[in-house]
N, C-alpha and C positions, 0 to 999 in steps of 0.2 A: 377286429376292432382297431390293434394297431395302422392297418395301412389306410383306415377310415379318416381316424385323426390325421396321420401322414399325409394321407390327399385333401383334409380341408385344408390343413396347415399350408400345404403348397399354394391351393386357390386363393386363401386369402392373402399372403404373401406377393402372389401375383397381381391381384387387383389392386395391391397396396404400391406396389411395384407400378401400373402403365397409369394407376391413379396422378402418385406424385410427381412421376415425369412427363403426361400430357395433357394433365385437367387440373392439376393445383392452380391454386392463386402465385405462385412463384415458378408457374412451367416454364414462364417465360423468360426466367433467370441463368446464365449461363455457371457452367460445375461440375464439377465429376456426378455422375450418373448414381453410384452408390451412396455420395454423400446427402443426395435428393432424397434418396428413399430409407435410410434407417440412418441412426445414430450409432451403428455397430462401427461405420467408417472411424468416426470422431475417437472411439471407446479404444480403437485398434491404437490411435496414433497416441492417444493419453493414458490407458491406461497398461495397454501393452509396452508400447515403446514408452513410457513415463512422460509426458509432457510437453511430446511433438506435436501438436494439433497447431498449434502455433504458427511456428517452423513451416507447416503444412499449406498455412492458409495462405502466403505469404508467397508461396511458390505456385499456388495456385492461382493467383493473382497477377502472376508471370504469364500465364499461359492464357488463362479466360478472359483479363482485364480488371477493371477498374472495382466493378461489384460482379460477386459472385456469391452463389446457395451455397454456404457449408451445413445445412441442416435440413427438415423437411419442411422447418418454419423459421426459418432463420437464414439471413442474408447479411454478406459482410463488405462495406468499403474501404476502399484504398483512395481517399482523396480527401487529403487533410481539408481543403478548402469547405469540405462538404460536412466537419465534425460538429460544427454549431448547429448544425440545422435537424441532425440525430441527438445529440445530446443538447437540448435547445434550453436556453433560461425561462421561458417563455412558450405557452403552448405545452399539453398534459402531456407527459410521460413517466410509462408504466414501466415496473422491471419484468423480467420475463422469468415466471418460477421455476424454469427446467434450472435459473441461474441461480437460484436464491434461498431454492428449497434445501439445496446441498450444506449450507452455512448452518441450518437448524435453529436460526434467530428469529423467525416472522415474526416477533413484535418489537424487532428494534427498526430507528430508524434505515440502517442500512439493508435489512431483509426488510421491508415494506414493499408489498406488490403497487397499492395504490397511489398513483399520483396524489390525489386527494387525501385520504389516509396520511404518506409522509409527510406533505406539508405540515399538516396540523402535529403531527412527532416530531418535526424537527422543530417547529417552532419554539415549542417547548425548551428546548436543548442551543439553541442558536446564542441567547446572550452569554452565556458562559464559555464558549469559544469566537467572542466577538473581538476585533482587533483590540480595543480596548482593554479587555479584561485580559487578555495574553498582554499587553504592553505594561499592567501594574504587577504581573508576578513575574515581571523580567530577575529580579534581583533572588528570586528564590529559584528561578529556576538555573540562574548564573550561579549558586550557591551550591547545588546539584552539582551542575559540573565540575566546582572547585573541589567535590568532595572526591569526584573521580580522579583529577590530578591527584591528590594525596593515594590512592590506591593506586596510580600508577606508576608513582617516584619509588614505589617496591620494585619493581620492574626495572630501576636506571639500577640497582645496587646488583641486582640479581644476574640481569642479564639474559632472562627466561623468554624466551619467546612466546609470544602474547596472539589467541585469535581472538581476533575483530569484534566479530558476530556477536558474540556473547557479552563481548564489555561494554558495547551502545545498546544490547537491549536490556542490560541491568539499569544503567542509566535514564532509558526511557522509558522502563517500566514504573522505577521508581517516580519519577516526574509526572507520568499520566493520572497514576495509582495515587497519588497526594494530591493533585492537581483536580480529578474529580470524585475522589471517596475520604478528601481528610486523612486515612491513614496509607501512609507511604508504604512497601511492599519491605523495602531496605536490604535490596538484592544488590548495590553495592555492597554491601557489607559483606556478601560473601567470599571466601578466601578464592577460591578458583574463579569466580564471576556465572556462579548459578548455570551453569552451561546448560543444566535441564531444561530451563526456561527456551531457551535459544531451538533445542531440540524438541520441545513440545510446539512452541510454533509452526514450525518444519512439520512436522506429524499431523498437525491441523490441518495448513493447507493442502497438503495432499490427501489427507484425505477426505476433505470438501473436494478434489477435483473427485476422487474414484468413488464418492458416494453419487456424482453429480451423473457420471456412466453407470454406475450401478444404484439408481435405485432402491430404496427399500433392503437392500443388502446390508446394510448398516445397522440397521433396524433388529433386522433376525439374529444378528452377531452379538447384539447389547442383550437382547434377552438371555444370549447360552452363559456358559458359567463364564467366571473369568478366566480361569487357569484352560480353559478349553480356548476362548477367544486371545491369551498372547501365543497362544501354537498354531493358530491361524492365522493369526494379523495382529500383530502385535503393536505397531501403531496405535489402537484404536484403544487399547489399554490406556495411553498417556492423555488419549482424547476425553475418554470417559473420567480419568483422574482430575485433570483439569475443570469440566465441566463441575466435577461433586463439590471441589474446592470454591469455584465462581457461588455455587446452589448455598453453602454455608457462608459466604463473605455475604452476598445479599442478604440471605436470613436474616445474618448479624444487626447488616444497617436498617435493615425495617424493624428490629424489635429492639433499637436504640436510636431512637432519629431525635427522640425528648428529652434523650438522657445529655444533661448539659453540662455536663463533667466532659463527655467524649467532644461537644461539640465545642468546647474551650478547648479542643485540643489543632481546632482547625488552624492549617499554617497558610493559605493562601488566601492572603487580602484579608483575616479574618473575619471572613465569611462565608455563611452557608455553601455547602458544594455542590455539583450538580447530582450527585446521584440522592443526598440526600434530599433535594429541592423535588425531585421529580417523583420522590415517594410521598412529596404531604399535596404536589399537583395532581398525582394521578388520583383518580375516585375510583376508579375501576375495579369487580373484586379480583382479578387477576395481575395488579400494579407490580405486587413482586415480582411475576415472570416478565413484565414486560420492562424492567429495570435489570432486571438477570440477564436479560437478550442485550440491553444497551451496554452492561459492564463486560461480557463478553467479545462485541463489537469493538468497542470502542479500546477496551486492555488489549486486544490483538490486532485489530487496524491501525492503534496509534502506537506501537510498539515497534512492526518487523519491517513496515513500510519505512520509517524515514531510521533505524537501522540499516538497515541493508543500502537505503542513499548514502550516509555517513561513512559510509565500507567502502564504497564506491569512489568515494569521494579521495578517501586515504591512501586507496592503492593507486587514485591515478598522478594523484599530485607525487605521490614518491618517488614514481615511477616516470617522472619524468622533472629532470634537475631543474630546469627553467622552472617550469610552472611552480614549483615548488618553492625558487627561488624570491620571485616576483610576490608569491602570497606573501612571504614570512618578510620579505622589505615593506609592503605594505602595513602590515599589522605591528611589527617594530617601532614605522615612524607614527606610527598612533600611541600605542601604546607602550613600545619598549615588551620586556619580560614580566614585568610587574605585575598586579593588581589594580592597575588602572582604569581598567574595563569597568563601565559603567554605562547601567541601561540607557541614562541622556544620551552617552554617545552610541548606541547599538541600536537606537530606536531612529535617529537619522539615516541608517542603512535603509533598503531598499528591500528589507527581508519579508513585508509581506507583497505574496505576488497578486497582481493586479497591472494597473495601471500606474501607482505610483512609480515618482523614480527617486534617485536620490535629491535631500535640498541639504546639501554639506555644502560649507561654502572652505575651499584648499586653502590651508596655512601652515605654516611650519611645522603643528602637531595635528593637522587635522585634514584626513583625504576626502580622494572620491569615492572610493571602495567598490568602484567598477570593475576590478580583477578579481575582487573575493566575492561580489555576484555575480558576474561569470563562473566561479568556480562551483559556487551554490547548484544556480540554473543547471550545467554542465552535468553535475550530479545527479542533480533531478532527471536530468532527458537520458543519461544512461544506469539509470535504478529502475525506470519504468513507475513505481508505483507498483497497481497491479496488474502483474504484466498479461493475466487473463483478459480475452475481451469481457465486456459489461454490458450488454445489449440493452436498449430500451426497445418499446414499447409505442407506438404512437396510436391511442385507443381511437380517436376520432377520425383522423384525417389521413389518406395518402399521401407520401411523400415523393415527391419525384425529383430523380438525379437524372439528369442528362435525358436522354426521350426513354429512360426506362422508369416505371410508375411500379412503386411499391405500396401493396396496399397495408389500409388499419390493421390494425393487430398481428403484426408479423414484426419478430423482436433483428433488429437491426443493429449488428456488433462494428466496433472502431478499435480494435485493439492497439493501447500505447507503443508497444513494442514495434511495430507495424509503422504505424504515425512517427513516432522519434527518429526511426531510421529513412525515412523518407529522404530521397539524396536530392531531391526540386529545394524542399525546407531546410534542410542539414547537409549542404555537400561533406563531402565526406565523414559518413555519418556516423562511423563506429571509432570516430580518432577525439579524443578529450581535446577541446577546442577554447575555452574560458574567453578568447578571443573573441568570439561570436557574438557577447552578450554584451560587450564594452559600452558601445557605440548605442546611447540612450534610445534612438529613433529604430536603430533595428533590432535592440530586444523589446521592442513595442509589438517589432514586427512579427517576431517570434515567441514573443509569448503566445500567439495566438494557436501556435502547433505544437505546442508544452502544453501534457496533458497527462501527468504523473499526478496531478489528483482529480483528474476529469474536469467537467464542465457540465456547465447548467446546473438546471434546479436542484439537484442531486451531486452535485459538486463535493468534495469532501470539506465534512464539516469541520474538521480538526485543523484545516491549512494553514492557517495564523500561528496558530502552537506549534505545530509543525518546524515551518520556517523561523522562527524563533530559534528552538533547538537548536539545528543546524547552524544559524549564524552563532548562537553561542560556542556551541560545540567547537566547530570547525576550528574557530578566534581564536578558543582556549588554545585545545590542541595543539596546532602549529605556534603559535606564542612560546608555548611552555616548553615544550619536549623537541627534539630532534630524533626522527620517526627510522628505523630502514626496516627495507622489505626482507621477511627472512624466508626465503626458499618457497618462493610466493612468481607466480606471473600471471599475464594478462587471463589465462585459461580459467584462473580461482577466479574470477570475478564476469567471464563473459556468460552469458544466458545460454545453456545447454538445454535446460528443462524449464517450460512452464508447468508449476505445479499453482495456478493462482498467484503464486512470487516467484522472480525469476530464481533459479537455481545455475550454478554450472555445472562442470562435469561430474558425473558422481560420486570419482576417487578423490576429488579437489578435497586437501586438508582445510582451505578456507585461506581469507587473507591474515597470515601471518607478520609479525614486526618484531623489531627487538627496540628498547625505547632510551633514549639517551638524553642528555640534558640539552637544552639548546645551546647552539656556537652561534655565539654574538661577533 
């Protein structure tokens, strides 16, 4: 009986095998051989080696060209030129569930398989991260920040050296978390800066990638006891904690959306907020989960993403005396030390990205702040976003790159990481450049290959709020304090591992600083 199964197993194997490399709809795809025929290749480089698939693809693209098969249904390009026409504003596309099942949201907007389907979910959700309504709660979320200076003038007396990580996403938890559930998290307030939080992130994304090579693995582990599953994977303890925690915060706001005691207690715009807006829209009897999928998405997409930019951002300007020099003249002759900072003058920045540019007209207290969006942008192109590819979907139509013709229904990746280092769009692409963006006509020209919140229809929905942040953030920061790198180098902050977020190296204690007052 055994060598029976033995021998179908090989057969089918086989057929599976001269199927994918002579008769698929992508045979004509150029790839490594085994990455055609199983996803064991992919599973080796992510979840063996932790989050080389990446890394992988990139080198493989050295050798095959421009597009190559890194899956059985899956095709990847290397030609920024070619990223609008994959991730298109216009014309349906679908996400590809081997991408989306791993995250365990399907009814948020971000886990939405349908083009159709998300449109109509995010519509939903789109005025409430409309540039508009990020441009009226500038002064609370400037407010935020201010409160972080206070938690961090402990730090000039002490002398303690401070990781990064964890203090921008206290910050940015706390901001999402008020911004759309009315009650604020108030994970500044804690004495160390919540570091759990920081590490339950981290735990997330990996293991969305190792659910996404395994499978239903995930599955069988939630069912065994707990104290059996942290001796097995203890990660997935923090995940499952996390999840129970989102499962009662929702509860909460569905069996109190009436209650007008809680809802006087709204601080942004005093008015209604999105989660609770989307519980008296939705009709549906399943409205709760599919509100529990969007605070989940949303408290972890808006959170580690423009963290980890922030991080980025702080070690490279320290890390290099000019640049650092040139922000804090700028910001000075605006604003001096003070509290002068005000959203009239931070909404004339060029902080949401688009097309706009700036319309500051220069006078003795008042710049162009084309260094400090440079240093933004710069941020953005070496954070990545997510630095996982995202593949779409094109259910109707083949697309054709150059005389290779890929057909419907084959999910086709453009990973950030891949795109930002492209040395045609970015010569020298791994060096913090702030200069690159100065020059209004050629960050026009480069916006177009900055793709840390993607593009198209599916764009990220948060990107106004986002950039907001950051210009706050950043302003504060360097205004107030005089930063050094303490026992920190370019290694804590270069991309080692994709795990869905870039990682570095594994020993990396993280970026480090000790914080000092500013020298006027």
């Amino acid at each position: 009986m055994f060598w029976q199964l033995a021998l179908l197993f090989f057969a089918t194997t086989l057929c599976k095998a001269v199927y994918e490399l002579h008769f698929s709809r992508l045979s004509h795809i150029p790839g490594p051989k085994l990455a055609a025929f199983t996803r064991l290749y992919e599973l080796y480089y992510d979840v063996v080696l932790r989050g080389k698939y990446t890394h992988k693809i990139a080198e493989m693209h050295s050798q095959y060209g421009p597009i190559i098969r890194v899956g059985p249904r899956e095709v990847h390009i290397n030609n920024p030129d070619f990223y609008e026409t994959v991730y298109a504003l216009r014309g349906k596309r679908n996400k590809d569930p081997w991408f989306t099942s791993n995250f365990a949201v399907p009814k948020s907007s971000f886990g939405t398989l349908s083009h159709d389907v998300h449109r109509s979910r995010r519509s939903l959700m789109a005025p409430y991260f409309s540039k508009a309504r990020v441009q009226r709660i500038g002064s609370t979320i400037l407010a935020k920040v201010d409160k972080l200076v206070r938690r961090l003038e402990e730090f000039v007396h002490s002398q303690q050296p401070l990781k990064l990580d964890p203090v921008f996403s206290c910050l940015l938890v706390d901001i999402v978390s008020e911004y759309t559930n009315y009650k604020c998290f108030n994970y500044l307030d804690s004495p160390d800066f919540q570091p759990i939080w920081a590490d339950t992130t981290k735990d997330l994304s990996e293991c969305a990638m190792m659910s996404r090579n395994l499978p239903g693995v995930f599955g069988i582990l939630a069912c065994l006891p707990r104290r059996l599953v942290k001796q097995i994977y203890p990660k997935l303890i923090t995940v499952m904690n996390f999840r129970a925690d989102c499962i009662k915060e929702v509860a909460h706001m569905f069996h109190n959306t009436s209650d007008s005691k809680e809802m006087a207690e709204v601080k942004f715009c005093q008015e209604p907020t999105l989660f609770h807006d989307l519980l008296k829209l939705e009709s549906s009897p399943d409205a709760e989960e599919r509100v529990l999928h969007e605070f989940i998405s949303i408290i972890t997409a808006g959170t580690e993403t423009t963290s980890n930019t922030l991080t980025a951002i702080t070690f490279h300007v320290l890390n290099n005396i000019k640049i650092k020099q040139k922000l804090r003249d700028e910001l000075y002759q605006a604003f001096g030390d003070g509290n002068a900072m005000t959203w009239t003058e931070l909404e004339q920045l060029p902080y949401l990205v688009g097309e706009e540019v700036p319309k500051i007209v220069a006078t003795a207290t008042n710049l162009s702040y084309a260094f400090q969006t440079g240093v933004i942008y710069e941020g953005l192109r070496l954070s990545y976003g997510l630095s996982t590819r995202s593949p779409r979907v094109s259910p109707d139509e083949a697309l054709q790159f150059g005389d290779t013709i890929i057909p419907p229904n084959v999910a086709i990746g453009m990973a950030s990481v891949i795109m930002h280092h492209n040395e045609t769009s970015f010569p020298d692409s791994h060096k913090f450049m702030p200069e690159r963006w100065t020059d209004p006509e050629e960050r026009r020209r480069l916006s177009k290959y900055l793709v840390a919140f993607s593009k198209g229809s599916r764009q990220c929905i948060g990107r106004h709020l986002a950039l907001a942040n950051l210009y706050f953030t950043v302003s504060t920061m360097f205004r107030k304090f005089e930063m050094q790198l303490f026992e920190t180098t370019e290694d804590d902050i270069k991309l080692e591992h994709d795990v869905m977020l870039p990682r570095p190296k594994l020993t990396s204690k993280g970026v480090r600083v000790k914080i000092k007052r500013p020298i006027v």
